[in-house]
PyMOL commands that place a pseudoatom at each C-alpha (Angstrom):
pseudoatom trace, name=CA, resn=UNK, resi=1, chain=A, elem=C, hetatm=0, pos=[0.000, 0.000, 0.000]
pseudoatom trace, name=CA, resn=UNK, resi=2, chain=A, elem=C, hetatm=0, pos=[3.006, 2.068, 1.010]
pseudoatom trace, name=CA, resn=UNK, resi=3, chain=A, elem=C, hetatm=0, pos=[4.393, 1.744, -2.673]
pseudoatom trace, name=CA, resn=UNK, resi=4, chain=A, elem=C, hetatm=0, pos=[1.095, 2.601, -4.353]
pseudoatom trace, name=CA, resn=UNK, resi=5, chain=A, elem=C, hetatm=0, pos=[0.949, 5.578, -2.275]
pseudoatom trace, name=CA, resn=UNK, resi=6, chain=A, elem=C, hetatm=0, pos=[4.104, 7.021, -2.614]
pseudoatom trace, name=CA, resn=UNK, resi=7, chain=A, elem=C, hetatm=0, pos=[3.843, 5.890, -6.791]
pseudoatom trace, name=CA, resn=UNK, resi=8, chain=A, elem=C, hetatm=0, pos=[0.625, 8.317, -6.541]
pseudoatom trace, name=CA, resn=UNK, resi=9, chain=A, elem=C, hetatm=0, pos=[2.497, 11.017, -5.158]
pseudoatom trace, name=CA, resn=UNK, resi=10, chain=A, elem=C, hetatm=0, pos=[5.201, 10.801, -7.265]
pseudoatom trace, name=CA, resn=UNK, resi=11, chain=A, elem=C, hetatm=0, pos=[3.186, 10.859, -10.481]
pseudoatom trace, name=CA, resn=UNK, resi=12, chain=A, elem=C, hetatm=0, pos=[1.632, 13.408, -9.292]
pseudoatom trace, name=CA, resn=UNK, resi=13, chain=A, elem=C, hetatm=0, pos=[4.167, 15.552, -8.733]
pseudoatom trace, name=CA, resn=UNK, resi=14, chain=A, elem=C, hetatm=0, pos=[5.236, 14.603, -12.005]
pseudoatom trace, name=CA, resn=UNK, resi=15, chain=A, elem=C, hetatm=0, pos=[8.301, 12.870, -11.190]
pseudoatom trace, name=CA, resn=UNK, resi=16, chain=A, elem=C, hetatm=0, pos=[9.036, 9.760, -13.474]
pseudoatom trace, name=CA, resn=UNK, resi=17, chain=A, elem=C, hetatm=0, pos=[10.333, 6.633, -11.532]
pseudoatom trace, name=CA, resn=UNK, resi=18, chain=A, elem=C, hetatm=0, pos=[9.947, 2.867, -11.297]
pseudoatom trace, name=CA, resn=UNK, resi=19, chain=A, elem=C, hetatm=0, pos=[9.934, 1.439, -7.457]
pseudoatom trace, name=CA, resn=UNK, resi=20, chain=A, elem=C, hetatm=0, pos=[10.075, -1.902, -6.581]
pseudoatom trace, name=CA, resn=UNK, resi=21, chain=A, elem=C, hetatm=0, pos=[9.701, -3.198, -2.849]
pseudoatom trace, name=CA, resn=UNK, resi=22, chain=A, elem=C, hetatm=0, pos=[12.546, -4.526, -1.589]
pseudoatom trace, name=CA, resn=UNK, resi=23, chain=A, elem=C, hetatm=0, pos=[14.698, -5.366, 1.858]
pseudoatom trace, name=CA, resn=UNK, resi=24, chain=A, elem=C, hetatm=0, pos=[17.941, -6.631, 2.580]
pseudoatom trace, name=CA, resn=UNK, resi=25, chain=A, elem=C, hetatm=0, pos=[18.609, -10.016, 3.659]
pseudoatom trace, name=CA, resn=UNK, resi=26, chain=A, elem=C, hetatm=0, pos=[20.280, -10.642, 6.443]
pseudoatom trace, name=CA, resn=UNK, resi=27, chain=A, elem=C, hetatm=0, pos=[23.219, -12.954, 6.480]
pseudoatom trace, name=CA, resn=UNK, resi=28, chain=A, elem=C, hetatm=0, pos=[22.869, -14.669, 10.024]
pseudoatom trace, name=CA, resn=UNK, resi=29, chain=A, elem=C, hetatm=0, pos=[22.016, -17.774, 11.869]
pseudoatom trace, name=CA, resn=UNK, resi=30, chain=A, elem=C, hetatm=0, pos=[19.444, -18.644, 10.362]
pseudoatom trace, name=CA, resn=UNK, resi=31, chain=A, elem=C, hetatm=0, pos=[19.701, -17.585, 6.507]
pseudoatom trace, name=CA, resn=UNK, resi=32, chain=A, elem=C, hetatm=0, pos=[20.128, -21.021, 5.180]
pseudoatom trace, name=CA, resn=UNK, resi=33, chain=A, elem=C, hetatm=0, pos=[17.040, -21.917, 6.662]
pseudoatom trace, name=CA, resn=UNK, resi=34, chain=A, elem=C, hetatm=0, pos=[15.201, -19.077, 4.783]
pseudoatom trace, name=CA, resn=UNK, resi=35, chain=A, elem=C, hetatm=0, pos=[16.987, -20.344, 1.211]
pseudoatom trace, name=CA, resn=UNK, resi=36, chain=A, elem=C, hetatm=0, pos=[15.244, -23.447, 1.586]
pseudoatom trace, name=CA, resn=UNK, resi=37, chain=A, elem=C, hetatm=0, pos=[11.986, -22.143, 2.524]
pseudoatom trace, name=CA, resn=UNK, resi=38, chain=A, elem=C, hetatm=0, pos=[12.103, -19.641, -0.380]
pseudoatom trace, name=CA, resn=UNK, resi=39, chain=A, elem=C, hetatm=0, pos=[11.908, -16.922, 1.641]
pseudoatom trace, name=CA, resn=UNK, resi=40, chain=A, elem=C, hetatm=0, pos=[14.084, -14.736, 0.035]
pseudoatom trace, name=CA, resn=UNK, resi=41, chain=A, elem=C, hetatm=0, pos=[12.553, -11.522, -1.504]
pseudoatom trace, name=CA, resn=UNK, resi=42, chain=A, elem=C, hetatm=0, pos=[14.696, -10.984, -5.065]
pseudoatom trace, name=CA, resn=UNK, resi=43, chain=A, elem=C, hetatm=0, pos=[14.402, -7.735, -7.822]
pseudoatom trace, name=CA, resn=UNK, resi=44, chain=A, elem=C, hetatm=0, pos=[15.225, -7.224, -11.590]
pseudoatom trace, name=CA, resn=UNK, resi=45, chain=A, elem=C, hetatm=0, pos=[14.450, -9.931, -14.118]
pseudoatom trace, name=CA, resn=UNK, resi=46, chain=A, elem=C, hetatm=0, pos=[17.814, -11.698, -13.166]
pseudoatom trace, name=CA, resn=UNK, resi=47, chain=A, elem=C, hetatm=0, pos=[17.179, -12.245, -9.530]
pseudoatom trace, name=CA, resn=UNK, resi=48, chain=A, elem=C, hetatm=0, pos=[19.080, -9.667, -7.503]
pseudoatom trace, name=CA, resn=UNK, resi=49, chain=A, elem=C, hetatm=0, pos=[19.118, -10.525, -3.660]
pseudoatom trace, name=CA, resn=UNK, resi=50, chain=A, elem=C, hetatm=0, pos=[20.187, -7.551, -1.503]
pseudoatom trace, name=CA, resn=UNK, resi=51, chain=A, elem=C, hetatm=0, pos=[22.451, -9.428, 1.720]
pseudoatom trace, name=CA, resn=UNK, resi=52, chain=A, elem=C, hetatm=0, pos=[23.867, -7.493, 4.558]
pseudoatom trace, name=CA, resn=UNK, resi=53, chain=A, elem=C, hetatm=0, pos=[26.183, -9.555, 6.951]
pseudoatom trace, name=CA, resn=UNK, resi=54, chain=A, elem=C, hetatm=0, pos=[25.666, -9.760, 10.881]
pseudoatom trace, name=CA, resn=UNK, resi=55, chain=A, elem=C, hetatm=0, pos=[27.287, -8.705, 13.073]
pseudoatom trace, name=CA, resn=UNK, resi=56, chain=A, elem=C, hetatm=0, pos=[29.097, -5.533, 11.415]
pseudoatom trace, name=CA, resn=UNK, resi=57, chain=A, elem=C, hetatm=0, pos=[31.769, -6.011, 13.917]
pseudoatom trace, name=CA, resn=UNK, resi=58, chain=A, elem=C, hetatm=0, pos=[33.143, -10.139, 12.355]
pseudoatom trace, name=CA, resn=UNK, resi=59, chain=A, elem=C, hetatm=0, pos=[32.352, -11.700, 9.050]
pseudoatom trace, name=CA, resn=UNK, resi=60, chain=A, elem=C, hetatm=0, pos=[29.435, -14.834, 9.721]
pseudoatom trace, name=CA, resn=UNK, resi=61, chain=A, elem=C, hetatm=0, pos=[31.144, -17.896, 10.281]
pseudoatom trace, name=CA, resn=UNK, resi=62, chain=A, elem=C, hetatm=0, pos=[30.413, -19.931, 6.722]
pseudoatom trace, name=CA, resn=UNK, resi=63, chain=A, elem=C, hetatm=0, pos=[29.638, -17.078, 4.223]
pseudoatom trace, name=CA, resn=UNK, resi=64, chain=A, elem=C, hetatm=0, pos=[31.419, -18.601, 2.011]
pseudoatom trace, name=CA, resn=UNK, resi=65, chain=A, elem=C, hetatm=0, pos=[29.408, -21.383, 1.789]
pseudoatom trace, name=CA, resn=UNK, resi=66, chain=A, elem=C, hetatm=0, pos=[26.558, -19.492, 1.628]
pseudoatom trace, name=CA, resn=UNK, resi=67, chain=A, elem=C, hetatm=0, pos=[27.237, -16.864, -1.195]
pseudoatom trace, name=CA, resn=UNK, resi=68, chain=A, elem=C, hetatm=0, pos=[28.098, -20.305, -3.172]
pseudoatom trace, name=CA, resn=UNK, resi=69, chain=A, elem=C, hetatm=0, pos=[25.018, -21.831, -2.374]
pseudoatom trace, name=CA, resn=UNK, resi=70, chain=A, elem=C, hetatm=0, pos=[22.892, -18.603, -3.334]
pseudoatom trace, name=CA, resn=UNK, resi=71, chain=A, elem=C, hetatm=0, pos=[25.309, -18.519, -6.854]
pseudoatom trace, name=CA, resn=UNK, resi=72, chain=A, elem=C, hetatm=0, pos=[24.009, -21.688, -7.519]
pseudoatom trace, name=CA, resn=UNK, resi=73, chain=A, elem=C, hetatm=0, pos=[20.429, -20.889, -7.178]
pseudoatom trace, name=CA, resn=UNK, resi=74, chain=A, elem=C, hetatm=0, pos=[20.491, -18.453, -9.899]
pseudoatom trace, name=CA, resn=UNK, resi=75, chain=A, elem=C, hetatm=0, pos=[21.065, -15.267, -7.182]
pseudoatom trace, name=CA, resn=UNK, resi=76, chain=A, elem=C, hetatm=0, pos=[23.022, -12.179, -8.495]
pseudoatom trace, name=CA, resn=UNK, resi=77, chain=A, elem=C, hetatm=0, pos=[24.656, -10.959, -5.117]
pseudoatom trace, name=CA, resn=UNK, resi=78, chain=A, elem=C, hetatm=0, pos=[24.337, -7.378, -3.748]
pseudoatom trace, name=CA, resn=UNK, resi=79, chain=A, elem=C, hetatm=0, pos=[26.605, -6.197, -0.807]
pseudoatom trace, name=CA, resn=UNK, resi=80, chain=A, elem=C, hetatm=0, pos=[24.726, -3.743, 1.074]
pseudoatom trace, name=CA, resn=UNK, resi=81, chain=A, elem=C, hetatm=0, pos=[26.973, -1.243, 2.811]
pseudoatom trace, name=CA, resn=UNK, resi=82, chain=A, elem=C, hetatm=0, pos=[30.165, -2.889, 2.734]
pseudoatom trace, name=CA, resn=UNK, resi=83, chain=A, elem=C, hetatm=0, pos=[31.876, 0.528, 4.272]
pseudoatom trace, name=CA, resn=UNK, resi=84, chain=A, elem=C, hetatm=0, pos=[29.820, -0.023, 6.918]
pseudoatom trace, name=CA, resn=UNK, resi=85, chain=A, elem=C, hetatm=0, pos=[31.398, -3.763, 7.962]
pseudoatom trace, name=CA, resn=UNK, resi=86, chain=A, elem=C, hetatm=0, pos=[34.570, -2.812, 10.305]
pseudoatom trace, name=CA, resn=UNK, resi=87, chain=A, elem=C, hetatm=0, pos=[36.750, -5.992, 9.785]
pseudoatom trace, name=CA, resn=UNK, resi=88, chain=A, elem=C, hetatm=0, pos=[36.383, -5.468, 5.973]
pseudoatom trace, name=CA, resn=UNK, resi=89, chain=A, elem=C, hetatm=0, pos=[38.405, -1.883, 6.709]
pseudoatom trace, name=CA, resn=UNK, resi=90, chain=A, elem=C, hetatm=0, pos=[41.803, -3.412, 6.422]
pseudoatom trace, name=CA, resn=UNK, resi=91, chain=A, elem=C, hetatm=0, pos=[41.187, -6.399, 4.501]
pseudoatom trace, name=CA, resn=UNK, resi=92, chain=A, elem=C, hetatm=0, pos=[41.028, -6.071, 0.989]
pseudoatom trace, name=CA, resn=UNK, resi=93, chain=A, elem=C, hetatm=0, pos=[41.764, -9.501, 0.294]
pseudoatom trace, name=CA, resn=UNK, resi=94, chain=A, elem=C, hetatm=0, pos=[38.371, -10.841, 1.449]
pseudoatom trace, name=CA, resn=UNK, resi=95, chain=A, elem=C, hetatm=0, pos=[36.878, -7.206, -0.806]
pseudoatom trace, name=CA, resn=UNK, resi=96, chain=A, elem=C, hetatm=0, pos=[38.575, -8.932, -3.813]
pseudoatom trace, name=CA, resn=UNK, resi=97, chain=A, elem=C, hetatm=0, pos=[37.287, -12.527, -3.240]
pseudoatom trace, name=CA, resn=UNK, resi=98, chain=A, elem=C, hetatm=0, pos=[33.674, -11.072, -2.935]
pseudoatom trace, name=CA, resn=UNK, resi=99, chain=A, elem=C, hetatm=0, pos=[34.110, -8.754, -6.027]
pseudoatom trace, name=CA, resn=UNK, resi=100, chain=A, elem=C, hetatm=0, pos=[35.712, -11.737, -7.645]
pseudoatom trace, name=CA, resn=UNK, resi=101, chain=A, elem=C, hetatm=0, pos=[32.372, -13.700, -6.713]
pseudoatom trace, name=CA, resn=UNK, resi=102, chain=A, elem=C, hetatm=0, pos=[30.691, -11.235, -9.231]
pseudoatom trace, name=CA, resn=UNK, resi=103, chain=A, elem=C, hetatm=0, pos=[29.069, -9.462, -6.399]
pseudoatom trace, name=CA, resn=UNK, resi=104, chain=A, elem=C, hetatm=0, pos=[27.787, -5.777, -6.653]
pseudoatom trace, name=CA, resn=UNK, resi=105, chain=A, elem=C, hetatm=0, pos=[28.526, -3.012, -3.322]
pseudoatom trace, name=CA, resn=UNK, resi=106, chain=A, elem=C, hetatm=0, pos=[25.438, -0.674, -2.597]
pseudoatom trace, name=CA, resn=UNK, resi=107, chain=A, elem=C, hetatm=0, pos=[27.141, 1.993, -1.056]
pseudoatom trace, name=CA, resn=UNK, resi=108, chain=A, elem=C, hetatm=0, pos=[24.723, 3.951, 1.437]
pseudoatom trace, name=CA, resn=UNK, resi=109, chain=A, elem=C, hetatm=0, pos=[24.897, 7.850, 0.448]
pseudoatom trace, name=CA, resn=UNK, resi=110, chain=A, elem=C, hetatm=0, pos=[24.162, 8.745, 4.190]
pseudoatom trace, name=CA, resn=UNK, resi=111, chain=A, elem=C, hetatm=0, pos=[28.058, 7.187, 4.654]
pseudoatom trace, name=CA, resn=UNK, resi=112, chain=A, elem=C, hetatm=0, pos=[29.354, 9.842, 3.101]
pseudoatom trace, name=CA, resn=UNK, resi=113, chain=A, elem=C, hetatm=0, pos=[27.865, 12.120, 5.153]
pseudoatom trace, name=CA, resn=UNK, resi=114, chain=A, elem=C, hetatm=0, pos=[29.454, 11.156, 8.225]
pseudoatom trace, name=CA, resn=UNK, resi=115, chain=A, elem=C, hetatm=0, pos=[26.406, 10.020, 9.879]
pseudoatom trace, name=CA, resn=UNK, resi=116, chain=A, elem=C, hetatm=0, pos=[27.848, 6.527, 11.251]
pseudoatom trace, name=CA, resn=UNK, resi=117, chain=A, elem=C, hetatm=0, pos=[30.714, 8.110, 12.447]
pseudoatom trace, name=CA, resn=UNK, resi=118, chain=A, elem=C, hetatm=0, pos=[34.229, 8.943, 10.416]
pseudoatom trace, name=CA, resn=UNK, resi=119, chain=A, elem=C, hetatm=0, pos=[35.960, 5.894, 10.044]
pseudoatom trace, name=CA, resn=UNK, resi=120, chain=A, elem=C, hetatm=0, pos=[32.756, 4.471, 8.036]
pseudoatom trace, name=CA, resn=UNK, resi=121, chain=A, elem=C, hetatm=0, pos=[33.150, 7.970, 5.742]
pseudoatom trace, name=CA, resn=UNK, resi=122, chain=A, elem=C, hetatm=0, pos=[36.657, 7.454, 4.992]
pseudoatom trace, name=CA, resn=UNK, resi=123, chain=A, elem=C, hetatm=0, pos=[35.917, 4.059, 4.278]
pseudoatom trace, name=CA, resn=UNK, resi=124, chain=A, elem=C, hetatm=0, pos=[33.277, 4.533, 1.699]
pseudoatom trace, name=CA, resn=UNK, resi=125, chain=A, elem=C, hetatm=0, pos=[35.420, 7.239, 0.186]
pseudoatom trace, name=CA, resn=UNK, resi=126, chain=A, elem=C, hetatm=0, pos=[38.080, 4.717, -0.677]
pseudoatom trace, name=CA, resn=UNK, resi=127, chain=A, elem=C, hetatm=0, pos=[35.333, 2.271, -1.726]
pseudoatom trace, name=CA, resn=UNK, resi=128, chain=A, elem=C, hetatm=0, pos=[34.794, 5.058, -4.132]
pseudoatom trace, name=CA, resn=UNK, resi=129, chain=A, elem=C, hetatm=0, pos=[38.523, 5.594, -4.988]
pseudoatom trace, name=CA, resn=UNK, resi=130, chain=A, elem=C, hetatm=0, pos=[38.855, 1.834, -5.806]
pseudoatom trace, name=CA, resn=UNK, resi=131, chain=A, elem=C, hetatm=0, pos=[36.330, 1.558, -8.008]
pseudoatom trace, name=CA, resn=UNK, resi=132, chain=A, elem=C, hetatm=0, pos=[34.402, -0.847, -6.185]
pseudoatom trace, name=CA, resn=UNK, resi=133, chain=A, elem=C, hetatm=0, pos=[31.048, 0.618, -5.645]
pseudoatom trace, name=CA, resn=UNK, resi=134, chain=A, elem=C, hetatm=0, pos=[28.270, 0.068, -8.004]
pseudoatom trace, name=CA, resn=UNK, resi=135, chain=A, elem=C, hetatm=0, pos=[25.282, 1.078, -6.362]
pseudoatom trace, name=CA, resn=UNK, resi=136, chain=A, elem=C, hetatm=0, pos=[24.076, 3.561, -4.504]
pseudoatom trace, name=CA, resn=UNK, resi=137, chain=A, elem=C, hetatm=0, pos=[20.767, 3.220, -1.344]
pseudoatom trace, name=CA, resn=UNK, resi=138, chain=A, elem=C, hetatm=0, pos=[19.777, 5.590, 1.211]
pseudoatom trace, name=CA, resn=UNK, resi=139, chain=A, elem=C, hetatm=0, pos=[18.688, 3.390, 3.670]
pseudoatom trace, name=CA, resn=UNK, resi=140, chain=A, elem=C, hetatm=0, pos=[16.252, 5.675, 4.957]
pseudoatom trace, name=CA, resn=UNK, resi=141, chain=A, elem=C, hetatm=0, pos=[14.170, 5.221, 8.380]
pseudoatom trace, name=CA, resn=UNK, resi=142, chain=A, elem=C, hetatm=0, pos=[13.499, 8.292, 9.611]
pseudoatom trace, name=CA, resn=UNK, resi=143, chain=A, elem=C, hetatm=0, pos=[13.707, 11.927, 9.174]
pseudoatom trace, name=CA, resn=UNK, resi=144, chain=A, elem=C, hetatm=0, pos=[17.500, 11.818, 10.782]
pseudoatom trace, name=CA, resn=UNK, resi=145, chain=A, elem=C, hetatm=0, pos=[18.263, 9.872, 7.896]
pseudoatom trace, name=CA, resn=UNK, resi=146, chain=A, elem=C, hetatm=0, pos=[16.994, 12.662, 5.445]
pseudoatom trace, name=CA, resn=UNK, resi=147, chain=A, elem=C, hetatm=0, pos=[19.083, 15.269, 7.141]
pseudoatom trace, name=CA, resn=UNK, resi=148, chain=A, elem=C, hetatm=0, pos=[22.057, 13.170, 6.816]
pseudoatom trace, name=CA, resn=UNK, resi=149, chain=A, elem=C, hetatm=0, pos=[21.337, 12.811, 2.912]
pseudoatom trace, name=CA, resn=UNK, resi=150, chain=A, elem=C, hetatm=0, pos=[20.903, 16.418, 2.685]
pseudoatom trace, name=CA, resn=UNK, resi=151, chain=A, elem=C, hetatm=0, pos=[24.317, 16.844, 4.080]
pseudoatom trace, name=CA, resn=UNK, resi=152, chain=A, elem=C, hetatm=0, pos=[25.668, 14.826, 1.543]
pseudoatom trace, name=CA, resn=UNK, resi=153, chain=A, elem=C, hetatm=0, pos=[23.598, 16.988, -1.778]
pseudoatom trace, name=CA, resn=UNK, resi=154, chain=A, elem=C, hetatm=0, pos=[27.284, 18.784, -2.156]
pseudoatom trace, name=CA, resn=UNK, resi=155, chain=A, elem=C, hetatm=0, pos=[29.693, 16.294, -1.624]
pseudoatom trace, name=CA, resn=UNK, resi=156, chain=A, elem=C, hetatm=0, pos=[32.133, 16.464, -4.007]
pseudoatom trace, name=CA, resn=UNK, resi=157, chain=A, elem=C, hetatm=0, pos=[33.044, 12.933, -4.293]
pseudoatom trace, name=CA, resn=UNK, resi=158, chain=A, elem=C, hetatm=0, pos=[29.507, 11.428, -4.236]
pseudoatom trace, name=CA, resn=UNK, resi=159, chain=A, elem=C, hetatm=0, pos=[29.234, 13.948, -7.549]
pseudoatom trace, name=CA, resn=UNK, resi=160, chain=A, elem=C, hetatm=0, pos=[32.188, 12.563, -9.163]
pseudoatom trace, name=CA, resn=UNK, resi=161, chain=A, elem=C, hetatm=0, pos=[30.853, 9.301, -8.648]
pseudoatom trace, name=CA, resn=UNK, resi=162, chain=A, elem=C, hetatm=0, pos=[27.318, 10.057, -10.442]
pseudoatom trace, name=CA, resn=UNK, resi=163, chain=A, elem=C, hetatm=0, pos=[28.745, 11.840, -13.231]
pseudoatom trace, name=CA, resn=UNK, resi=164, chain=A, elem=C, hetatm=0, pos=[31.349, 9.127, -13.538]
pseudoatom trace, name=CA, resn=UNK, resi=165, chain=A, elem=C, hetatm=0, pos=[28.689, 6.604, -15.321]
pseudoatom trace, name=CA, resn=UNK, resi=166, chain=A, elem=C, hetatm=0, pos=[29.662, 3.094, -13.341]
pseudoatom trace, name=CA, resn=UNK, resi=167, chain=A, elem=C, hetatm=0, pos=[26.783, 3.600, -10.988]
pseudoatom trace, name=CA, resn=UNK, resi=168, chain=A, elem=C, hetatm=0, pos=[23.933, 0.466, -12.223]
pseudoatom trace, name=CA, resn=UNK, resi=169, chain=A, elem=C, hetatm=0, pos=[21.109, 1.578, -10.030]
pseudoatom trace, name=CA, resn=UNK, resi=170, chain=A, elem=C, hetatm=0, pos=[19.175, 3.040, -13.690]
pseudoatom trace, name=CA, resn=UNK, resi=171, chain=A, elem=C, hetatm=0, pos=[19.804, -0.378, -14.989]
pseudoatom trace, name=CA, resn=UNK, resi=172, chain=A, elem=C, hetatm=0, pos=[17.487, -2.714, -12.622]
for i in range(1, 172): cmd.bond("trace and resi %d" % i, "trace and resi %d" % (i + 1))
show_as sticks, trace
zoom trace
């Protein structure tokens, strides 16, 4: 209903844009479960799945595994945040194997705002820098979140990055 609405209000304001519904899924303890139940909620005609990894403080135990075993189903993998996961700061080895996997980074704008803190804003920057981020989300949920992405309307590197033409989000 939520979707319809704000589809309304958008048309009616005269601003042209396809939504979809969507969530990330959450790479925890019980994931694998929810693969085999079919519970995963997919976009795009070639079956994007949106994952975040818990905790943001150590990679799950068996990830792995499980990217494989989502591969295999037919899954194109999304990262979402990956400047927002603190062991991946200093560990580019395990950001090569997962860009290596063919997976996409969604980069939240808000990072770059300095809204989760500094580090997390440094780290998307050189996200940015090395060419690994393909997406871009707001993770909104809540007005604080808008005045973050306000902050971030004249940031000269999230420009750079738009006008650059390697962000996909216009092609889902």
């Amino acid at each position: 209903q939520r979707k319809e609405e704000l589809a309304r209000n958008l048309k009616m304001a005269g601003i042209q844009m396809d939504l979809e519904v969507g969530a990330e899924q959450s790479v925890d303890e019980v994931f694998d479960q929810r693969i085999e139940r079919g519970e995963l909620k997919s976009f795009g005609k070639n079956k994007y799945l949106l994952i975040e990894f818990f905790p943001f403080t150590e990679i799950p135990m068996g990830y792995k595994e499980t990217l494989f075993s989502l591969q295999t189903k037919g899954y194109n993998l999304i990262l979402a945040h990956p400047e927002r996961y603190l062991y991946l700061f200093n560990d580019t080895k395990t950001l090569q194997e997962l860009k290596d996997r063919g997976m996409l980074f969604q980069m939240n704008i808000i990072s770059l705002s300095g809204y989760f803190g500094k580090p997390i804003q440094e780290f998307a920057e050189k996200l940015i820098k090395e060419d690994m981020i393909e997406l871009l989300g707001t993770d909104l949920h809540g007005q604080r979140h808008i005045e973050a992405l306000k902050r971030t309307l004249h940031n000269t590197i999230l420009a750079d990055l738009l006008s650059s033409g390697k962000i996909m989000n216009n092609k889902f």
